[in-house]
VEXKELO-649884 format. One line per field, with one value per residue: residue number from 1; residue in one letter; x, y, z of N, C-alpha, C in turn. Coordinates in steps of 0.05 Angstrom, whole numbers, padded with zeros to 5 digits. Atoms other than C-alpha are relative to their C-alpha. Layout:
pos = c(NUM  ...);
code = c(a  ...);
n_east = c(X  ...);
n_north = c(Y  ...);
n_up = c(Z  ...);
ca_east = c(X  ...);
ca_north = c(Y  ...);
ca_up = c(Z  ...);
c_east = c(X  ...);
c_north = c(Y  ...);
c_up = c(Z  ...);
//
This chain:
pos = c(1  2  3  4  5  6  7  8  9  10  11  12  13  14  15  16  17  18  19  20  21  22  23  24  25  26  27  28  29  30  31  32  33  34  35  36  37  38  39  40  41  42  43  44  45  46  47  48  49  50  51  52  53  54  55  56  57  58  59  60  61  62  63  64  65  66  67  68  69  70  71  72  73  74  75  76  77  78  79  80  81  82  83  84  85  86  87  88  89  90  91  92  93  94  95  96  97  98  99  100  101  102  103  104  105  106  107  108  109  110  111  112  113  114  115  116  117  118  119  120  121  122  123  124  125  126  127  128  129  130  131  132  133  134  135  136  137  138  139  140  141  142  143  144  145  146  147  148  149  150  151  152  153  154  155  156  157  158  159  160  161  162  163  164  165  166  167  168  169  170  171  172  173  174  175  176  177  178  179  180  181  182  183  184  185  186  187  188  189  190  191  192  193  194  195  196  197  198  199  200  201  202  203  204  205  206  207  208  209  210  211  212  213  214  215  216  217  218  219  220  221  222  223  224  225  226  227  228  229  230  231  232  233  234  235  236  237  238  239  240  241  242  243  244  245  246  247  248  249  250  251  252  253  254  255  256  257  258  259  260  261  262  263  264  265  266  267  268  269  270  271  272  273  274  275  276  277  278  279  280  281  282  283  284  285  286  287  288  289  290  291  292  293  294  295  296  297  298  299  300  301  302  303  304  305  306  307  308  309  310  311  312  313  314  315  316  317  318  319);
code = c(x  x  x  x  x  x  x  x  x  x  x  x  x  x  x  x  x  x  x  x  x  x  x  x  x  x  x  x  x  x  x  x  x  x  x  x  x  x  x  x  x  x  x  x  x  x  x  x  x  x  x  x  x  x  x  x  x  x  x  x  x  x  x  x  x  x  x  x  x  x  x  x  x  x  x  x  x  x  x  x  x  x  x  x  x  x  x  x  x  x  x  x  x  x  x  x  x  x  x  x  x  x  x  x  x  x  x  x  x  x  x  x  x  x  x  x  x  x  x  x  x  x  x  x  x  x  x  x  x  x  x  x  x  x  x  x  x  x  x  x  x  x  x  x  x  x  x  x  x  x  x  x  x  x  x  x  x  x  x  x  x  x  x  x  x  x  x  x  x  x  x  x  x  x  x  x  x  x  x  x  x  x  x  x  x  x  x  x  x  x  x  x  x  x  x  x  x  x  x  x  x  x  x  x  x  x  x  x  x  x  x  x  x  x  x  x  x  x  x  x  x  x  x  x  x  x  x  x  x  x  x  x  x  x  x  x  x  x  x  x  x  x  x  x  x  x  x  x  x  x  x  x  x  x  x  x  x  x  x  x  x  x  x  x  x  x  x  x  x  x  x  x  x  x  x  x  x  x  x  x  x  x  x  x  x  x  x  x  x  x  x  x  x  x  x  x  x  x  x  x  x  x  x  x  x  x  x  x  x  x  x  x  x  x  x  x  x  x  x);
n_east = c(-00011  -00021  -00015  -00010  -00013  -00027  -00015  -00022  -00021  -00015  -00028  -00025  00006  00027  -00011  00005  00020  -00006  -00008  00014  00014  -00016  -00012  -00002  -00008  -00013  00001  -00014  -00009  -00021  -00033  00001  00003  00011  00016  -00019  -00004  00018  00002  -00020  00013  00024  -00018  -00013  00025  00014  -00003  -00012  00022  00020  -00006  -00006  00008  -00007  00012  -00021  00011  -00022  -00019  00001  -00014  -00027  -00005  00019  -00007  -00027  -00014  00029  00000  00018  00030  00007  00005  00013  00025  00011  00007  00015  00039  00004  00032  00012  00019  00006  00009  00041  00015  -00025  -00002  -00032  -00033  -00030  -00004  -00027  -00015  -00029  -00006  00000  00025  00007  00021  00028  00008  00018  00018  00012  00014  00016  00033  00018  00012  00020  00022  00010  00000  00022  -00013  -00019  -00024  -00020  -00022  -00018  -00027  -00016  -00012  00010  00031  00014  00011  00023  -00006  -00020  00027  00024  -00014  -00017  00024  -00002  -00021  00005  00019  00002  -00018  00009  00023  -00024  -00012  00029  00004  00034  -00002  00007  00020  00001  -00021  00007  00015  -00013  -00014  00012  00026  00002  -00019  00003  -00010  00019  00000  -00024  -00015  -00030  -00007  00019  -00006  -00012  00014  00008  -00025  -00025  -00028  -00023  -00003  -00006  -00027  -00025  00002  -00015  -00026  -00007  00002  -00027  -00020  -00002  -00004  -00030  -00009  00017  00026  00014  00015  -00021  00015  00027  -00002  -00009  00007  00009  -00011  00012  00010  -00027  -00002  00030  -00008  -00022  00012  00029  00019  -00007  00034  00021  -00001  -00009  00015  -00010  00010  -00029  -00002  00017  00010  00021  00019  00023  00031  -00003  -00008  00004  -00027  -00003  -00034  -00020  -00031  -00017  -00018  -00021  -00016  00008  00003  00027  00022  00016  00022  -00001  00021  00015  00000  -00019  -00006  00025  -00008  00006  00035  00013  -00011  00006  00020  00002  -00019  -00012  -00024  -00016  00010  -00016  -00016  00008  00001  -00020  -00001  -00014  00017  -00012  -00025  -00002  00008  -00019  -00029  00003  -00001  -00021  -00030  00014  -00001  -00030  -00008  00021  -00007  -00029  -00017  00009  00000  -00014  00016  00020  00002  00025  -00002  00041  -00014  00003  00024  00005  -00020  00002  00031  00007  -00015  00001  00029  00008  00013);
n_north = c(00025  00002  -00023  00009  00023  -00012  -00001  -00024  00001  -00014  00010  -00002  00012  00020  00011  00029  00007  00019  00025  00021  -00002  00026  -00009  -00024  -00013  -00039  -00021  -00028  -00016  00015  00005  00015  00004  00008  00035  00016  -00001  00007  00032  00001  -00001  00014  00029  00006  00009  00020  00027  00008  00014  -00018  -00012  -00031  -00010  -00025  -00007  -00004  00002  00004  00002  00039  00017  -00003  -00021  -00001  00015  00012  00003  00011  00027  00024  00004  -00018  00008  00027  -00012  -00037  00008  -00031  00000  -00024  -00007  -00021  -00032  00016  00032  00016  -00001  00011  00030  00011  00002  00009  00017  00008  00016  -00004  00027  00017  00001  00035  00002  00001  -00029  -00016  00013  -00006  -00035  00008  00009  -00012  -00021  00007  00010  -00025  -00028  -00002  -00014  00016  00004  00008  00007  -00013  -00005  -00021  -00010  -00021  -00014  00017  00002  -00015  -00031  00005  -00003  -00018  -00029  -00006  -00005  -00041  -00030  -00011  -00019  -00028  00001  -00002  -00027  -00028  00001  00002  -00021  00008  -00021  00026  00001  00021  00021  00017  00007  00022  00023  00008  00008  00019  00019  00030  -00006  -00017  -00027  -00024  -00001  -00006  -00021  -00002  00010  -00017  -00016  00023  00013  -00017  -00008  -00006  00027  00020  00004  00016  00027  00009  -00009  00019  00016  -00008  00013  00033  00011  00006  -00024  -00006  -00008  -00033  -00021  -00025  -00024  -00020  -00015  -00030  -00027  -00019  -00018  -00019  00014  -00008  -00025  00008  00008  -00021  -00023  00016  00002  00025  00008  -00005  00004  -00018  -00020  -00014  00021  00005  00004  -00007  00002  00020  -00024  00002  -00014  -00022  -00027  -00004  00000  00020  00016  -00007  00025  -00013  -00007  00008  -00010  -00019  00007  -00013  00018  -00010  00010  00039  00007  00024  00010  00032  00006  00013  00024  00011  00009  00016  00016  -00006  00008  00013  00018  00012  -00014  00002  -00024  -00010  00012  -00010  -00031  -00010  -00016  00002  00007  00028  00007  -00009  00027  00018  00001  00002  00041  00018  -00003  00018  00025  00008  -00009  00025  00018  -00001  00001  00036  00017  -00008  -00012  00026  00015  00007  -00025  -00001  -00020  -00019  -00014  -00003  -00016  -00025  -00005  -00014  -00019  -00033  00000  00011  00023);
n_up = c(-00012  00003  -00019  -00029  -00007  00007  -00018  00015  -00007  00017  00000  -00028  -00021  -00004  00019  -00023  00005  00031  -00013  00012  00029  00016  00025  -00006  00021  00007  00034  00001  00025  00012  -00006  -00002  -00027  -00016  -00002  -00006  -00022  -00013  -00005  -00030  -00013  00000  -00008  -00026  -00015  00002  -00011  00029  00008  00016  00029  -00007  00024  00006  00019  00014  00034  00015  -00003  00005  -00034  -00006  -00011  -00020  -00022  -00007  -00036  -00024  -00012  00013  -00023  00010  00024  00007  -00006  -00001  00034  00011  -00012  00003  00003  00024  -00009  -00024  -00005  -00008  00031  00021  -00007  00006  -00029  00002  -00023  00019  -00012  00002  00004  -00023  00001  00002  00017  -00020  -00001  00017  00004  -00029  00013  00022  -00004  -00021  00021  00022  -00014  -00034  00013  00033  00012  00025  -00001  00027  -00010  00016  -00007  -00016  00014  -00008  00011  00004  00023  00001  00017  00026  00024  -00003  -00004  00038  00018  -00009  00007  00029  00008  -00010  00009  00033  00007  00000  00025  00019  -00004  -00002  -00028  -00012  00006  00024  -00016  -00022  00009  00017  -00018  -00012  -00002  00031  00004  -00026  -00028  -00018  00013  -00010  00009  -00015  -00022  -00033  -00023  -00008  -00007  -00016  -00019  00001  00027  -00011  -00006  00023  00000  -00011  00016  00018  -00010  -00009  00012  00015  -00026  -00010  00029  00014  00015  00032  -00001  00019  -00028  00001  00022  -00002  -00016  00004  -00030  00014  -00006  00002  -00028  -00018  -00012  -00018  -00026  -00020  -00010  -00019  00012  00005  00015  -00021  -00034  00006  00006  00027  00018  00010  00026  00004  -00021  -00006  00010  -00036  00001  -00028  00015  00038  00024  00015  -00007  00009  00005  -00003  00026  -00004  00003  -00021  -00024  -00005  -00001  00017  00003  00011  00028  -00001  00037  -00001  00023  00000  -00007  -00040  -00011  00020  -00009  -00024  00006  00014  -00009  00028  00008  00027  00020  -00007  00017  00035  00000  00013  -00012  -00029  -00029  00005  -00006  -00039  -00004  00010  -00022  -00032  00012  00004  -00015  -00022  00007  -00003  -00025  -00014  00011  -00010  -00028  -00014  -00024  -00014  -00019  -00006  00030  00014  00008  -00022  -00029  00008  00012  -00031  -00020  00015  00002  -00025  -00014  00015  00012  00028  00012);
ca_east = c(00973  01029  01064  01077  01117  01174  01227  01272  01339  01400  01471  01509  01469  01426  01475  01460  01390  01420  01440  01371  01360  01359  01370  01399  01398  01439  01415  01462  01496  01525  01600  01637  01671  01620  01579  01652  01657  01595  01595  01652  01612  01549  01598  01619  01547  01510  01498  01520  01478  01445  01441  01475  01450  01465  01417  01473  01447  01513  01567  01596  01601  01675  01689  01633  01667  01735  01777  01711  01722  01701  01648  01625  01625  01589  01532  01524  01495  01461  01388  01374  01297  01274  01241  01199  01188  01119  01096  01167  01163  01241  01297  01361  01392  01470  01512  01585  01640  01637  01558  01532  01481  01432  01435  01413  01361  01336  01329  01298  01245  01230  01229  01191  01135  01133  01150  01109  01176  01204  01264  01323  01381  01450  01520  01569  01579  01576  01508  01484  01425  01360  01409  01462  01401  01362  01420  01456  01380  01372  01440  01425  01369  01389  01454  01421  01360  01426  01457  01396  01374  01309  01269  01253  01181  01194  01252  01204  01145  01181  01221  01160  01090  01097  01166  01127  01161  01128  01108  01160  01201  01281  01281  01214  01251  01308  01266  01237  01302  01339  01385  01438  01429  01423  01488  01517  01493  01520  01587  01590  01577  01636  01681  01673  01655  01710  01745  01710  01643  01600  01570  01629  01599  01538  01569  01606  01585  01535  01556  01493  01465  01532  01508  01436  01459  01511  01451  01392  01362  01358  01279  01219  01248  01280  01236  01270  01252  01294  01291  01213  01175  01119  01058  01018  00948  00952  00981  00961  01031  01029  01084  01146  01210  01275  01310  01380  01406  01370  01372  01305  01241  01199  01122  01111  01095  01040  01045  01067  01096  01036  01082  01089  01009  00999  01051  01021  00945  00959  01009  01058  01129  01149  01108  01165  01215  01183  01195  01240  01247  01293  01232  01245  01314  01318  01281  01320  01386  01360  01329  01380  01436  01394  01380  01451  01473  01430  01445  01514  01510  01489  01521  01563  01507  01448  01448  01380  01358  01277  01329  01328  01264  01242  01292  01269  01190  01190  01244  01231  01157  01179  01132);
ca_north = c(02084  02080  02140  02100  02050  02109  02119  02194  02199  02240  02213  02247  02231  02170  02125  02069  02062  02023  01959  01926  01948  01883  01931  02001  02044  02110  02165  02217  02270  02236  02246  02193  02213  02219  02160  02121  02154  02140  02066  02067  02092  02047  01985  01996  01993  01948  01880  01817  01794  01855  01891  01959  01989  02057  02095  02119  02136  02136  02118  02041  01983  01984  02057  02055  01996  02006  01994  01967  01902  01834  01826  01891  01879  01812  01846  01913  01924  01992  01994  02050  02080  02122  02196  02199  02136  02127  02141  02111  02034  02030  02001  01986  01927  01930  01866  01882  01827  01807  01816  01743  01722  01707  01789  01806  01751  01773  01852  01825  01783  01831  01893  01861  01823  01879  01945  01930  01953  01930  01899  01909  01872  01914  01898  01946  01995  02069  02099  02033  02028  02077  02144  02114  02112  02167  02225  02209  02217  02295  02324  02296  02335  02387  02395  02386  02440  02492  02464  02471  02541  02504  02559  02506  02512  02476  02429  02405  02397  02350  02306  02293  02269  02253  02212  02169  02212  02258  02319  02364  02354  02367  02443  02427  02372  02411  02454  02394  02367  02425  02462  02459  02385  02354  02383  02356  02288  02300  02327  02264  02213  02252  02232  02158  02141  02104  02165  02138  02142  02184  02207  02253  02289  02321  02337  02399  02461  02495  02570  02606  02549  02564  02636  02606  02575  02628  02677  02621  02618  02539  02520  02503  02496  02566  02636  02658  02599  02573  02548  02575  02613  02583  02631  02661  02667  02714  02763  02757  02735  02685  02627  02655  02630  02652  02684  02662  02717  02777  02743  02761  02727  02726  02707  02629  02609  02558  02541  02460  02444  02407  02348  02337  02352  02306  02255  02266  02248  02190  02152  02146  02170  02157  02218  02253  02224  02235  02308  02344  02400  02416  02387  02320  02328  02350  02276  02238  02252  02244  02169  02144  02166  02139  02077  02063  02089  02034  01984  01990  01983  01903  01859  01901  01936  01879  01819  01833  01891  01871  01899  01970  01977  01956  02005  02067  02048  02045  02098  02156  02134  02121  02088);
ca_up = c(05253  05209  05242  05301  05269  05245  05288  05276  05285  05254  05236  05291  05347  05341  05293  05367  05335  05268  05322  05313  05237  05193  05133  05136  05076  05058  05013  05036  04983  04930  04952  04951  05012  05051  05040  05058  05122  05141  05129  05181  05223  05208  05212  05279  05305  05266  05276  05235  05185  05168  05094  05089  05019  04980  04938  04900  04828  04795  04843  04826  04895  04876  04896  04955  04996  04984  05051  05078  05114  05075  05126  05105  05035  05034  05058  05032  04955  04916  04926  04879  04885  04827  04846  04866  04905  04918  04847  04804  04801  04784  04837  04808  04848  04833  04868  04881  04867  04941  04947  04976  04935  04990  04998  04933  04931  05000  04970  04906  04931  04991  04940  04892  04938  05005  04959  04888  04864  04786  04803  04748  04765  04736  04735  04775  04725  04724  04721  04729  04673  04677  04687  04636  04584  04613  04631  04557  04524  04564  04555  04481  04478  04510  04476  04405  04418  04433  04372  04330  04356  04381  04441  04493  04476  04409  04446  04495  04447  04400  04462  04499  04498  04419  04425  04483  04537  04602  04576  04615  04562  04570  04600  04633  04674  04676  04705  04751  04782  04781  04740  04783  04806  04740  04727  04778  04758  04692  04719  04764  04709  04669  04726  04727  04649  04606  04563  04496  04529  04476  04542  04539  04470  04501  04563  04553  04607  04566  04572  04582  04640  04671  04687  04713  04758  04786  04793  04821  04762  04773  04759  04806  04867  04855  04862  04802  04760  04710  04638  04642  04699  04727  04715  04780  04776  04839  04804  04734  04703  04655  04646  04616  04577  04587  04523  04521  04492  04531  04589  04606  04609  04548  04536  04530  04461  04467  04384  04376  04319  04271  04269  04347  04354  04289  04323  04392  04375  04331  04378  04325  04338  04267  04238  04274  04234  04166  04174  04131  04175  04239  04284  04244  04249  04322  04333  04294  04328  04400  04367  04340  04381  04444  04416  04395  04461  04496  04453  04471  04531  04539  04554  04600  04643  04636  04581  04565  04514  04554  04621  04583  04552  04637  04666  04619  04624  04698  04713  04669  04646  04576  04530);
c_east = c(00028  00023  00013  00022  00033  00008  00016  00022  00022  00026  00020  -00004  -00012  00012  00000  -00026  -00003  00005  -00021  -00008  00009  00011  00005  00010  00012  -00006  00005  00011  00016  00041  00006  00010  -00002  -00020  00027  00000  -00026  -00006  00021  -00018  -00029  00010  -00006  -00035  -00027  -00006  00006  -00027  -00014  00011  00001  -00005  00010  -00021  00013  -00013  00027  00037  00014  00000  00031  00007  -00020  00010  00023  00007  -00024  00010  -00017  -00026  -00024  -00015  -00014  -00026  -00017  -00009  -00010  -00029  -00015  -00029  00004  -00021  -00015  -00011  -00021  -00013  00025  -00003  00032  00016  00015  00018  00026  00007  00033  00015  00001  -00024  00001  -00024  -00032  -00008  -00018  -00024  -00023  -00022  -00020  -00029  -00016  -00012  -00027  -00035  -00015  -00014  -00016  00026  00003  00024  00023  00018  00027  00025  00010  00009  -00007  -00025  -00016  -00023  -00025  00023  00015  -00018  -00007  00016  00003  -00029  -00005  00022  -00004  -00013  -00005  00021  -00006  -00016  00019  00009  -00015  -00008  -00025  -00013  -00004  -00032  00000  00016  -00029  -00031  00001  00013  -00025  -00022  00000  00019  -00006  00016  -00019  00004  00013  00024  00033  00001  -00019  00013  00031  00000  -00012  00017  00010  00017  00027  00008  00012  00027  00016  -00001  00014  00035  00014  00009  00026  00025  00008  -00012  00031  00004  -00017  -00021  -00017  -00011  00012  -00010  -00018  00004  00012  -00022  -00017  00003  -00026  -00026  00011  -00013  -00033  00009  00021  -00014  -00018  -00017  -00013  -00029  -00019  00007  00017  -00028  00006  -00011  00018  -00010  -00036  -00010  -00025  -00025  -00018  -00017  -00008  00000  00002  00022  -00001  00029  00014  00022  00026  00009  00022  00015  00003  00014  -00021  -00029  -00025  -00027  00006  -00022  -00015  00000  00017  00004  -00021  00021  -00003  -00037  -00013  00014  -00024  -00032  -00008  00020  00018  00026  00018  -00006  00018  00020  00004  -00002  00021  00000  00017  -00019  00009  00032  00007  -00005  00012  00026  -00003  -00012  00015  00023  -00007  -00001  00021  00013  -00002  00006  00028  00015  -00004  00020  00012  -00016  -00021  00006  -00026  -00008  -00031  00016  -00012  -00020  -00007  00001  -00010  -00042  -00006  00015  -00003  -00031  00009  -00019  00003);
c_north = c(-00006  00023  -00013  -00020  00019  00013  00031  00001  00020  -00017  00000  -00006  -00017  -00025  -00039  -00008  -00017  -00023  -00017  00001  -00026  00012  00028  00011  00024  00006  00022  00009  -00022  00014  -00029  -00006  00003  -00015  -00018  00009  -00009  -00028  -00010  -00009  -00019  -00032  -00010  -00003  -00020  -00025  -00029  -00015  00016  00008  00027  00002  00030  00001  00015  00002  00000  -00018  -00028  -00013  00006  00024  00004  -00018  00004  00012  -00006  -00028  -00017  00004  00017  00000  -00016  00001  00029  -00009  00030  -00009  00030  00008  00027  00027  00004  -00022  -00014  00006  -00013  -00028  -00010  -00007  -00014  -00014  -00010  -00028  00009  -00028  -00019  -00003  -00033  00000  00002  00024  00010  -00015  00001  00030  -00010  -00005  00022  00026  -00009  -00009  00019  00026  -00001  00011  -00019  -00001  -00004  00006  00012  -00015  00033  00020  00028  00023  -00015  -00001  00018  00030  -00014  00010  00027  00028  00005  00013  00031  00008  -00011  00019  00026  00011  00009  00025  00025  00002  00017  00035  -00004  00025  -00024  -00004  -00020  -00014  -00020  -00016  -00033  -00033  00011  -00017  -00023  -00016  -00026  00013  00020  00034  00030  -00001  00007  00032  -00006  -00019  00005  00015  -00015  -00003  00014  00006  -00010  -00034  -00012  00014  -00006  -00029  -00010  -00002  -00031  -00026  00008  -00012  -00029  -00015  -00003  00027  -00002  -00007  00016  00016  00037  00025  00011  00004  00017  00018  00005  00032  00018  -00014  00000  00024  00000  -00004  00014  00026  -00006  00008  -00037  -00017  00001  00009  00024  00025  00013  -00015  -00011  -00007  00018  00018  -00008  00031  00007  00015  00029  00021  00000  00003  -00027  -00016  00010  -00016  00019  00002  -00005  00020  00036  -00008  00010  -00026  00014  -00004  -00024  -00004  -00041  -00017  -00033  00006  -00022  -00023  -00009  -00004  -00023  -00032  -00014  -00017  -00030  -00017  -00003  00014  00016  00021  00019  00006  00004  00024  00007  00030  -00004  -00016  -00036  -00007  00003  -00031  -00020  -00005  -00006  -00032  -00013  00001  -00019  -00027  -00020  -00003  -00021  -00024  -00014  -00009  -00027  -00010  00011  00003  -00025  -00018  00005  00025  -00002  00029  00037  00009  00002  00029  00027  -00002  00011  00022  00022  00002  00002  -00021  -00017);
c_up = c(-00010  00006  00020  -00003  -00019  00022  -00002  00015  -00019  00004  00013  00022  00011  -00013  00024  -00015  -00031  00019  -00004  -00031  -00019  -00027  00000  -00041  -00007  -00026  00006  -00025  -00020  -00007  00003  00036  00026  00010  00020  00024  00015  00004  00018  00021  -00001  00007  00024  00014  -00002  00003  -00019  -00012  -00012  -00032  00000  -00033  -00003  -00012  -00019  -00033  -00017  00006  -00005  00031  -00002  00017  00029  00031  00001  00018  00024  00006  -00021  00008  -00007  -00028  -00018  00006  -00005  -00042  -00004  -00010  -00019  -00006  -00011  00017  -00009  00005  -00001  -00028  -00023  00018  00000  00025  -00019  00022  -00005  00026  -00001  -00004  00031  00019  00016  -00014  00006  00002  -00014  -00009  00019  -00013  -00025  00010  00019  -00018  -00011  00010  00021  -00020  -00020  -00009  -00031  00003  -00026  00007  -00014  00014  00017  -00024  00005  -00003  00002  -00032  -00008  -00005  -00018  -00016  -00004  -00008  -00031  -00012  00010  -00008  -00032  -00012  00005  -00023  -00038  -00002  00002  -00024  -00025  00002  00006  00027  00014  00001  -00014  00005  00010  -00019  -00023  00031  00018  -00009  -00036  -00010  00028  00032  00017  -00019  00013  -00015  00005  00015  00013  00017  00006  00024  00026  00024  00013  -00019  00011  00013  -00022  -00011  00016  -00004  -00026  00013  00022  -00023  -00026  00013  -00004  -00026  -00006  -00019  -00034  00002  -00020  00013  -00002  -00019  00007  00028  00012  00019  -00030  00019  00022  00037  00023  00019  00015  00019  00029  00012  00010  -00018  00006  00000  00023  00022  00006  -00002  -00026  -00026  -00009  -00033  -00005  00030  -00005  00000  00027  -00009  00013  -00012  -00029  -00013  -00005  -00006  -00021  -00013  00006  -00029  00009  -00009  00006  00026  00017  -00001  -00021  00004  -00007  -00032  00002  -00023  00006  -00027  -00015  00009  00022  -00003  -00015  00021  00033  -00001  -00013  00016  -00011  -00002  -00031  -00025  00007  -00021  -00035  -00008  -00010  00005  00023  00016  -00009  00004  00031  00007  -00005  00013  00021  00000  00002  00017  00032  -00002  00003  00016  00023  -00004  00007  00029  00015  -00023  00025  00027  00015  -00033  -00012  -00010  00018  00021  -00004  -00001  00033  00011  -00010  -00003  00030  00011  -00008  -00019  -00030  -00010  -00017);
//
């Protein structure tokens, strides 16, 4: 039944069928411009009154409307739904400075009451507040397990399940997203951070992800795989890691470190911490630096540090 009430259409030939939409949303590529050309085009056909939205995970309103008509402006906002949708409670609900208020009080309540979504309201800033948090906390952790000489076996065992996070740890959702995406995510958010961002410190090219991605190694959604392969029963091959300095695909070491399994069992991040070993230290740095990171970023992003803890429970299933 609910089949009948979706309409299909494509951008070049159907863009007449936005005239009755009371709310039109874009989640084309994140370019910037070709979101901008397209709200041209969405302008000229829509009707007044309606709400034009982005799903834009990084881009700010400033750069999105500019040379857009007032009119335009006073009605458009960033609508951002967390991946996936139907299982991620997060929307990020930025206001631009020429937002009307009624807009974002319209999207709020309708999100919040229609969708079941968790509404968390952000300033215009870049990254808004789930990736700000989220991206900085992966390339930390990615960044550090290179530093460190961690395999991503013992990376992912430590930054998951026993620091309160999903148990795909940093290469498994690496491995998730994309290789090749989530660097362009970072690579965007390099772009449009202030210069003494700390963002900047953990987002250096790593050399060796460079040459993944130039040969399709780039994770699931890749036959090749990518930071791990995925293991096929079919043919009796078990899941694999990539060596980084073969370039080859080794055997997966199942071994946790006790700490993580001790951590992991007992709820208790902080047995992490009390390690006087790389696995404690690996933890510690991706903690504190996160934390700090976060901390940092209110009043600018949201006034409220609640906003955060929200934005990082429902967006990335932190606990």
């Amino acid at each position: 039944d609910f089949l009948e009430r979706i309409t299909i259409g494509n951008i070049e030939d159907n863009m007449d069928l936005l005239a009755d939409c009371d709310w039109i949303a874009e989640a084309v590529v994140e370019r910037l411009d070709i979101k901008q050309a397209l709200y041209k085009n969405i302008d000229a056909v829509r009707k007044q009154g309606s709400i034009v939205s982005s799903n834009t995970s990084t881009i700010p309103i400033s750069l999105l409307v500019e040379n857009m008509p007032e009119s335009f402006r006073a009605e458009f906002a960033i609508t951002h739904f967390f991946n996936p949708v139907r299982f991620m409670r997060l929307l990020e609900l930025v206001r631009g400075v020429d937002t009307r208020a009624e807009v974002i009080d319209c999207l709020d309540a309708f999100c919040d009451q229609r969708l079941g979504k968790g509404v968390v309201v952000c300033n215009d800033t870049p990254g808004f507040l789930g990736n700000r948090v989220g991206v900085y906390a992966i390339q930390m952790a990615l960044h550090t397990a290179f530093r460190m000489g961690l395999k991503p076996e013992e990376a992912d065992a430590i930054f998951g399940r026993p620091m309160g996070i999903p148990k795909t740890g940093v290469f498994g959702l690496y491995d998730l997203i994309g290789i090749d995406l989530m660097s362009d995510v970072a690579a965007s958010l390099v772009s449009i951070l202030p210069e003494d961002d700390v963002f900047h410190d953990v987002s250096a090219e790593i050399p060796v992800m460079a040459r993944m991605i130039d040969e399709g190694y780039i994770g699931n959604k890749a036959g090749k795989g990518g930071f791990y392969q995925p293991a096929d029963a079919a043919n009796d091959i078990s899941r694999k890691t990539l060596d980084f300095d073969a370039f080859e695909y080794r055997e997966f070491d199942p071994a946790k470190p006790r700490c993580a399994v001790d951590a992991e069992l007992a709820g208790d991040f902080t047995l992490l911490l009390e390690q006087d070993d790389k696995y404690g230290q690996y933890a510690w740095e991706i903690l504190a630096s996160t934390l700090c990171y976060a901390a940092d970023l209110v009043p600018d992003v949201n006034e409220s540090l609640v906003a955060v803890d929200d934005a990082m429970k429902l967006g990335y299933n932190w606990i």
